[in-house]
C-alpha positions as CSV (number, residue, x, y, z in Angstrom):
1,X,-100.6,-98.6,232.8
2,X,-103.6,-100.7,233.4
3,X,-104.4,-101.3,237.1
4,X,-107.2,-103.6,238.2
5,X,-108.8,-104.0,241.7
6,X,-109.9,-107.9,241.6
7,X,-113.1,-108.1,244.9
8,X,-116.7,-108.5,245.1
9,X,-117.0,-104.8,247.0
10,X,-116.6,-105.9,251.0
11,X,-115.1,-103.1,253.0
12,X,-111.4,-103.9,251.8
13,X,-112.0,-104.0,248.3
14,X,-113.6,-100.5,248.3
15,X,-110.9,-99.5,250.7
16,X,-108.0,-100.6,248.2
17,X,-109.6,-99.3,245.4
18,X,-109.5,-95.2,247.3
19,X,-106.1,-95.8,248.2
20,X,-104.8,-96.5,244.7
21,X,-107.2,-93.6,243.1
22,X,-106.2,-91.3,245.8
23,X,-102.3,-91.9,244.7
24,X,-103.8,-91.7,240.6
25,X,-104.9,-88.6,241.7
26,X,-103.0,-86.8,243.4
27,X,-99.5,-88.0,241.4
28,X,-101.7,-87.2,238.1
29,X,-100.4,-90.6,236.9
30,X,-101.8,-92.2,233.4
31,X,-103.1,-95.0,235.2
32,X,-106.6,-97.4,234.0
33,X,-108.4,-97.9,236.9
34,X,-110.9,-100.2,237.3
35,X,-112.9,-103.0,239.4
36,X,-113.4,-106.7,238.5
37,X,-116.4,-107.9,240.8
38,X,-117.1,-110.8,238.8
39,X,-115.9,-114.1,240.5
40,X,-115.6,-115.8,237.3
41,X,-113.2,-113.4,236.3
42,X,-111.2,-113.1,239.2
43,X,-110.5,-116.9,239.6
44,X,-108.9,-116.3,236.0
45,X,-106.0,-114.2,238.1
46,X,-105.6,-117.5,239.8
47,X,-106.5,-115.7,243.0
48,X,-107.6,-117.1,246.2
49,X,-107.9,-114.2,249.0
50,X,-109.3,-110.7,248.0
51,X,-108.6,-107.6,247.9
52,X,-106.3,-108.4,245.0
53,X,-104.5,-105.4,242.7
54,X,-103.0,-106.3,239.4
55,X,-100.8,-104.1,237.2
56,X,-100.8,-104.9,233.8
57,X,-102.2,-108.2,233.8
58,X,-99.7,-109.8,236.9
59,X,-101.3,-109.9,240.8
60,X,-98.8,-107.6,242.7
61,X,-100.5,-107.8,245.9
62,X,-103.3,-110.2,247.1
63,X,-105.1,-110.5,250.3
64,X,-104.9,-107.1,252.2
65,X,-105.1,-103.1,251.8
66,X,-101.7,-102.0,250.5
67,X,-100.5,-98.9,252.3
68,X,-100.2,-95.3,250.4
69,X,-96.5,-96.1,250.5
70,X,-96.4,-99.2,248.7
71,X,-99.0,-97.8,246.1
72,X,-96.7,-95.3,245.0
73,X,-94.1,-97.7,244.8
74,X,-96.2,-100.4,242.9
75,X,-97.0,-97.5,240.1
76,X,-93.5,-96.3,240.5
77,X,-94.0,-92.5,242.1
């Protein structure tokens, strides 16, 4: 699973991106984690608020800090 963290590195993105590696973590899950910081590429995703999270290419959440909860239930622990 490839999961991508679409923001230019403000508080939220950062905050989104050590929520989903805390879940990767600690669920030992064969996740690809990474950032996309580069506004070019993130107006590809067709996205217009950040923090953004994609899974395998589709935006599953845009605009906020998903909770530990909904983390685990986006990668399907």
């Amino acid at each position: 699973m490839e999961v991508k963290v679409l923001g230019a590195c403000c508080a939220k993105c950062k905050a989104t991106y050590s929520i989903i590696e805390k879940v990767v973590r600690e669920n030992d899950l064969d996740v690809t984690l990474s950032k996309v910081t580069d506004m070019a590429e993130i107006v590809k995703y067709n996205v217009m608020t950040l923090p953004a999270v994609c899974v395998d290419g589709e935006v599953r959440i845009k605009g906020r800090v998903p909770s530990e909860s909904e983390v685990k239930a986006l990668l399907g622990v």
